[in-house]
VOPAGU-373398 format. One record per atom (N, C-alpha, C): x, y, z; residue number from 1; residue in one letter. Coordinates in nm, 3 decimals. Layout:
REM residues N
[r [X,Y,Z],NUM,A]
...
***
This chain:
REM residues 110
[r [8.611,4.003,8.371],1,X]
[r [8.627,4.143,8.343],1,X]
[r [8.581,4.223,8.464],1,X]
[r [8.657,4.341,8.523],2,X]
[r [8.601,4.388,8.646],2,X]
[r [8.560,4.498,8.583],2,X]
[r [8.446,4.531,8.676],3,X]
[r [8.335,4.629,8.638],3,X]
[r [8.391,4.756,8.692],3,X]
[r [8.310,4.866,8.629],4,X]
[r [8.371,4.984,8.641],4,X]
[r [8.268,5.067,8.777],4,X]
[r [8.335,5.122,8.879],5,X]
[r [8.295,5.167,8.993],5,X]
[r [8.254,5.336,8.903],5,X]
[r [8.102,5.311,8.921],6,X]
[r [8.056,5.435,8.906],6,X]
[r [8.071,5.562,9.010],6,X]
[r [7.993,5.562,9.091],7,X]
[r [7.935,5.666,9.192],7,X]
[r [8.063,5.679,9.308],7,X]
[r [8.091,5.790,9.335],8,X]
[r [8.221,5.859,9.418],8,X]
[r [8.175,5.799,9.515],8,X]
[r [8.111,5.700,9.619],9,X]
[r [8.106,5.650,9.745],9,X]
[r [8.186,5.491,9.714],9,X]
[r [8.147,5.465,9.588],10,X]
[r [8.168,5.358,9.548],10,X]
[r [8.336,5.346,9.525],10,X]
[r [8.396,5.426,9.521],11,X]
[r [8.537,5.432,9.450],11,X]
[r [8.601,5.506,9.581],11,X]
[r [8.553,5.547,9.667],12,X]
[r [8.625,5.575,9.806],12,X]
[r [8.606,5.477,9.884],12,X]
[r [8.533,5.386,9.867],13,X]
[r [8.465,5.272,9.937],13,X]
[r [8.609,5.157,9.962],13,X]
[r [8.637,5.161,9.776],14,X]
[r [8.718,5.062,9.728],14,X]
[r [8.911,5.060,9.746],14,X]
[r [8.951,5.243,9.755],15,X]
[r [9.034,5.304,9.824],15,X]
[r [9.090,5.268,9.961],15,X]
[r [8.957,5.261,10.034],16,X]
[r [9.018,5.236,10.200],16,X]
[r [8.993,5.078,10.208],16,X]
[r [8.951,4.998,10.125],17,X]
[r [8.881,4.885,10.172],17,X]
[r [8.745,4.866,10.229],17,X]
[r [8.654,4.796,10.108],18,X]
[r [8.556,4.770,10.164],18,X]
[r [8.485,4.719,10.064],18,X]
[r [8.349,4.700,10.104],19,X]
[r [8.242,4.631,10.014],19,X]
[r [8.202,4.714,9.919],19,X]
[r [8.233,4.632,9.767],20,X]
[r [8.192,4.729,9.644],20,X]
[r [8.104,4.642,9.567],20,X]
[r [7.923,4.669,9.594],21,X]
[r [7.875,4.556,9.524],21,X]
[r [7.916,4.408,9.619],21,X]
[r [7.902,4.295,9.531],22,X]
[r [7.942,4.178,9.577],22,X]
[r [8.049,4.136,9.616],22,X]
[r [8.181,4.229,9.553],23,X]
[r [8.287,4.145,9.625],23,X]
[r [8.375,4.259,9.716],23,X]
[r [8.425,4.184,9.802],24,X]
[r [8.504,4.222,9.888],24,X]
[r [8.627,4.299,9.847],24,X]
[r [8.664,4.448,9.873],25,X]
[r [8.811,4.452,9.850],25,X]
[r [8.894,4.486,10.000],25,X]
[r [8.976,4.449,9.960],26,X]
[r [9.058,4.455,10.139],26,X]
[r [9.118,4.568,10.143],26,X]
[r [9.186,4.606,10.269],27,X]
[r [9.256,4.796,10.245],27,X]
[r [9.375,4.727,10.236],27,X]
[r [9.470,4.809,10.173],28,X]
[r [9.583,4.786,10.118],28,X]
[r [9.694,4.778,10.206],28,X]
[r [9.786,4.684,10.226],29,X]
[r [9.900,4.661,10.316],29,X]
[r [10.000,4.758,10.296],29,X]
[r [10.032,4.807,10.404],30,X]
[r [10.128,4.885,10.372],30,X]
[r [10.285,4.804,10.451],30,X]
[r [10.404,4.836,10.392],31,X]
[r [10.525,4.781,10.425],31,X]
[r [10.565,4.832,10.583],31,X]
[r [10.568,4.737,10.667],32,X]
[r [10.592,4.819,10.823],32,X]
[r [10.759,4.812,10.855],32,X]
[r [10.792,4.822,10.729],33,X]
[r [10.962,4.826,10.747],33,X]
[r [10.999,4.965,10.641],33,X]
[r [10.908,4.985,10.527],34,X]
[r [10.903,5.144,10.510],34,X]
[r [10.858,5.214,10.575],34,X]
[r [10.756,5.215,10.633],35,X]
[r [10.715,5.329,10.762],35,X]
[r [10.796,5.348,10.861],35,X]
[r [10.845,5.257,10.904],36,X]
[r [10.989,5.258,10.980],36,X]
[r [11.089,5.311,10.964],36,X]
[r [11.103,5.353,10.810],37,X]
[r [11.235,5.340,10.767],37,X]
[r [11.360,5.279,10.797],37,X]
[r [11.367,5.178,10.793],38,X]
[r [11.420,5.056,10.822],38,X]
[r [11.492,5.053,10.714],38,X]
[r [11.685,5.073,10.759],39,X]
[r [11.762,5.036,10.650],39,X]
[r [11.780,4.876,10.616],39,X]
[r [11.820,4.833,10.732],40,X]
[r [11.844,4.683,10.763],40,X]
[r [11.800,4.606,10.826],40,X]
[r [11.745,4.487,10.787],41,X]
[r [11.667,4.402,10.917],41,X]
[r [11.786,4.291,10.950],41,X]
[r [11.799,4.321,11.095],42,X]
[r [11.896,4.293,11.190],42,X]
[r [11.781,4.101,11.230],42,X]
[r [11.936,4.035,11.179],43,X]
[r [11.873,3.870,11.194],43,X]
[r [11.906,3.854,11.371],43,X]
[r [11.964,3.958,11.446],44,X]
[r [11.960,3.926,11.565],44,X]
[r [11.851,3.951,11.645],44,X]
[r [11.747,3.996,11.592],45,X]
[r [11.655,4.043,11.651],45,X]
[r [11.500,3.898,11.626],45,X]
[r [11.528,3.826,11.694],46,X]
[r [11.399,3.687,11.688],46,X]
[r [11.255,3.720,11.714],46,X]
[r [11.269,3.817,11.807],47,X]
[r [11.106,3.856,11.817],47,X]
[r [11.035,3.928,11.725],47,X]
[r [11.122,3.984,11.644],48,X]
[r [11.093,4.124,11.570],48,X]
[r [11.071,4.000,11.405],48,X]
[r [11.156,3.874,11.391],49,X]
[r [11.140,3.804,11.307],49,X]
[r [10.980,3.681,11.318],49,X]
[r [10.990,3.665,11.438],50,X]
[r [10.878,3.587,11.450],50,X]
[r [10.768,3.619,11.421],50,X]
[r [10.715,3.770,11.439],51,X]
[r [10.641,3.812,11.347],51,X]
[r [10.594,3.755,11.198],51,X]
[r [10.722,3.741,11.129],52,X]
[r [10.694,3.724,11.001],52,X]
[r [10.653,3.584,10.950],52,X]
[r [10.691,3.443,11.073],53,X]
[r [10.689,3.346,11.052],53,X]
[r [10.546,3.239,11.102],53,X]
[r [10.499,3.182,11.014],54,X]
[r [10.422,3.068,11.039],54,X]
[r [10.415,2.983,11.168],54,X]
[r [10.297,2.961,11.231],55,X]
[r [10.339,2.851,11.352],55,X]
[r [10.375,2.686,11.252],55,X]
[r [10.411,2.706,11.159],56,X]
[r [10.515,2.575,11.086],56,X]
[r [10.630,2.603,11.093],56,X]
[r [10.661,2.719,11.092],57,X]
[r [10.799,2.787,11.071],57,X]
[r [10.865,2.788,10.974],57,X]
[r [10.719,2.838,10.843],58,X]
[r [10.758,2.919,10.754],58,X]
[r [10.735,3.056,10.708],58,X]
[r [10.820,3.067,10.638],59,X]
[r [10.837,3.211,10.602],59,X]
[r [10.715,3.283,10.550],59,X]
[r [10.619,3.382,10.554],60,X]
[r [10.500,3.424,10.540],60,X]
[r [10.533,3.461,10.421],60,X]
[r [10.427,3.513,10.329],61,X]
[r [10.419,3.528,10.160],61,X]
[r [10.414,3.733,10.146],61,X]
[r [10.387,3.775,10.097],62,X]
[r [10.430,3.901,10.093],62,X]
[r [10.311,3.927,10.086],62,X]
[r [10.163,3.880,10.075],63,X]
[r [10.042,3.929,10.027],63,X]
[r [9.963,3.900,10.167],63,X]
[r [10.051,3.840,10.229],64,X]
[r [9.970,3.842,10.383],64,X]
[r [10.025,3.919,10.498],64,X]
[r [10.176,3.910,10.476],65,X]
[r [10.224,4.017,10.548],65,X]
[r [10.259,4.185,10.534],65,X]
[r [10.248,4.179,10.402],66,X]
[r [10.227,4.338,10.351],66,X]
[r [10.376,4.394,10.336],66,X]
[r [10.480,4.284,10.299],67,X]
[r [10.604,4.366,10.305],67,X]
[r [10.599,4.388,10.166],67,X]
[r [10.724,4.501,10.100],68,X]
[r [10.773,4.533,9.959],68,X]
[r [10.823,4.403,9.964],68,X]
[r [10.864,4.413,9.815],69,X]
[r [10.947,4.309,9.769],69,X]
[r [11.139,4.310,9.802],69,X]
[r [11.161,4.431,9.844],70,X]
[r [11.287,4.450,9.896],70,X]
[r [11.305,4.419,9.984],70,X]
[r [11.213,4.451,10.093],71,X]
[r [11.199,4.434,10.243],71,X]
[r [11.184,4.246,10.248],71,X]
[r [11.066,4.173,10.179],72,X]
[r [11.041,4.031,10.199],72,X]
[r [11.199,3.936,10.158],72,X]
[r [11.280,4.006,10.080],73,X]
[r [11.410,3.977,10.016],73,X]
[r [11.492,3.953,10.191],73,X]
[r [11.516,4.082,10.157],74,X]
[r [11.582,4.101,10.289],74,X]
[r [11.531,4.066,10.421],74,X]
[r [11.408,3.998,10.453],75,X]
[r [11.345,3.949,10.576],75,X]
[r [11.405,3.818,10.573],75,X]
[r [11.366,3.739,10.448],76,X]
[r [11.424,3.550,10.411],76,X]
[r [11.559,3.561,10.439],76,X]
[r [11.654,3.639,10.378],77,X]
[r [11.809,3.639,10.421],77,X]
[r [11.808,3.644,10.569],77,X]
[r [11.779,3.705,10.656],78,X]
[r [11.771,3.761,10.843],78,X]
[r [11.709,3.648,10.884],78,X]
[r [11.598,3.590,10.835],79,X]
[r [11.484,3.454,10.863],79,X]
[r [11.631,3.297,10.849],79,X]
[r [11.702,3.304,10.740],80,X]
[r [11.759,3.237,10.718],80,X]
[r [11.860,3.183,10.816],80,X]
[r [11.930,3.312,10.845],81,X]
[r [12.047,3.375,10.900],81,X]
[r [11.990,3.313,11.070],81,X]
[r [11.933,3.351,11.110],82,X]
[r [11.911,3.323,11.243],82,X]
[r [11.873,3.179,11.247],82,X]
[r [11.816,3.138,11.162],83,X]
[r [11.761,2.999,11.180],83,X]
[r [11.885,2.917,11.236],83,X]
[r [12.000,2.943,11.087],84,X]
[r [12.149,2.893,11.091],84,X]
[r [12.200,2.916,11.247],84,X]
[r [12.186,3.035,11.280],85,X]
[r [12.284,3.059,11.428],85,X]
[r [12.172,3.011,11.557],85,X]
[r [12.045,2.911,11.515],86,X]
[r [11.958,2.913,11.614],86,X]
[r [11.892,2.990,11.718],86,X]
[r [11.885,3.117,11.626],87,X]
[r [11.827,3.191,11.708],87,X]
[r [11.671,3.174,11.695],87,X]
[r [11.641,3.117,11.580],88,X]
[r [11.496,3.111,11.574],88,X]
[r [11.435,2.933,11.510],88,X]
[r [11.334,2.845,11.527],89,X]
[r [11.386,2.724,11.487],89,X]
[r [11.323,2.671,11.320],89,X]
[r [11.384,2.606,11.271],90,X]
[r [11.330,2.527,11.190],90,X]
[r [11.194,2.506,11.153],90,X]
[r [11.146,2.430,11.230],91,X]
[r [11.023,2.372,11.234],91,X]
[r [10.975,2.353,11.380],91,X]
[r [10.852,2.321,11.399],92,X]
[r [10.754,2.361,11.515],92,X]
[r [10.801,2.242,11.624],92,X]
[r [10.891,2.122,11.594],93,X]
[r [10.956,2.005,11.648],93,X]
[r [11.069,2.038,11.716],93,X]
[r [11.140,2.136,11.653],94,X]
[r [11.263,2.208,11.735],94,X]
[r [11.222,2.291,11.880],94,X]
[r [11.102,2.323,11.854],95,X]
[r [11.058,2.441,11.978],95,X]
[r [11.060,2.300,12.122],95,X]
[r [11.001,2.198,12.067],96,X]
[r [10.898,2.070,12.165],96,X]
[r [11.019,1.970,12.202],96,X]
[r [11.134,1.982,12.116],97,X]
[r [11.271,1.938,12.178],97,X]
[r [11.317,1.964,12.265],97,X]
[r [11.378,2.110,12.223],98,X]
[r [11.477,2.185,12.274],98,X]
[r [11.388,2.292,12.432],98,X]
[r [11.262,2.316,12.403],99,X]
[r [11.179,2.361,12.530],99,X]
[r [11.167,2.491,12.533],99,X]
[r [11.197,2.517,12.398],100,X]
[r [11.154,2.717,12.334],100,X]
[r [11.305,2.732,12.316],100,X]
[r [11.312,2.876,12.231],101,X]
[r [11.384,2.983,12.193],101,X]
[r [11.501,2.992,12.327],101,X]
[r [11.652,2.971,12.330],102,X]
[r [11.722,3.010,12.423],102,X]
[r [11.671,2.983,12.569],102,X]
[r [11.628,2.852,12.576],103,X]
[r [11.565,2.755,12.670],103,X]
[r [11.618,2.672,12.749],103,X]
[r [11.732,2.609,12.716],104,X]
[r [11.817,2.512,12.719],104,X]
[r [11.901,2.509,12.862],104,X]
[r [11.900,2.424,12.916],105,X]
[r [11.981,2.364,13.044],105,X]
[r [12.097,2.312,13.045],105,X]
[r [12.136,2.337,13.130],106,X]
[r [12.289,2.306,13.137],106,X]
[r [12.243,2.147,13.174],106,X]
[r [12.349,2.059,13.085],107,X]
[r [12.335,1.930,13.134],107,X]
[r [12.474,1.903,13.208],107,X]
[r [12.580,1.977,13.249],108,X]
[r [12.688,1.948,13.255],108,X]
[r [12.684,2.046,13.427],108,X]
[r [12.690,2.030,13.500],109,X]
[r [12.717,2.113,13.593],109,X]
[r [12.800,2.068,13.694],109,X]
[r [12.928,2.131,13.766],110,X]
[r [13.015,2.097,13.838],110,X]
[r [13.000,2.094,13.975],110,X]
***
């Protein structure tokens, strides 16, 4: 059962993030694709996606990255999307293959 924040330092405390009593509350994530106003997240854009991704090269959870639920929708479709056209890789084995992101050598030269 959570306890009830008496005293007005205590409940502005808990507002911005911070220590209330014993436990910790964190300040609240805000969506950096609504502040943006961001109609569409463009899967051509890898740097702007890597952001969102794990050094496993998975997709981050919505409670760590602070997106809406519209926005995290629409990030996995663009996350997806590029993976498919290799713009961004799989897993952390594709980077140590291939020698990074749009890395690649010509093996064929005339």
């Amino acid at each position: 059962m959570a306890r009830k924040l008496t005293s007005r330092s205590q409940r502005s405390k808990a507002k911005k993030g911070g220590r209330v009593g014993r436990r910790y509350i964190p300040k609240r994530k805000v969506c950096s694709f609504c502040t943006a106003k961001v109609e569409a997240i463009d899967y051509k854009n890898p740097s702007m996606l890597s952001r969102y991704i794990s050094d496993r090269g998975k997709i981050g959870p919505r409670r760590k990255t602070g997106t809406c639920a519209k926005h995290q929708r629409a990030l996995a479709v663009a996350v997806k999307r590029a993976r498919h056209l290799a713009l961004l890789p799989f897993t952390p084995d594709h980077i140590r293959k291939s020698g990074g992101v749009g890395l690649r050598e010509k093996s064929f030269q005339p």
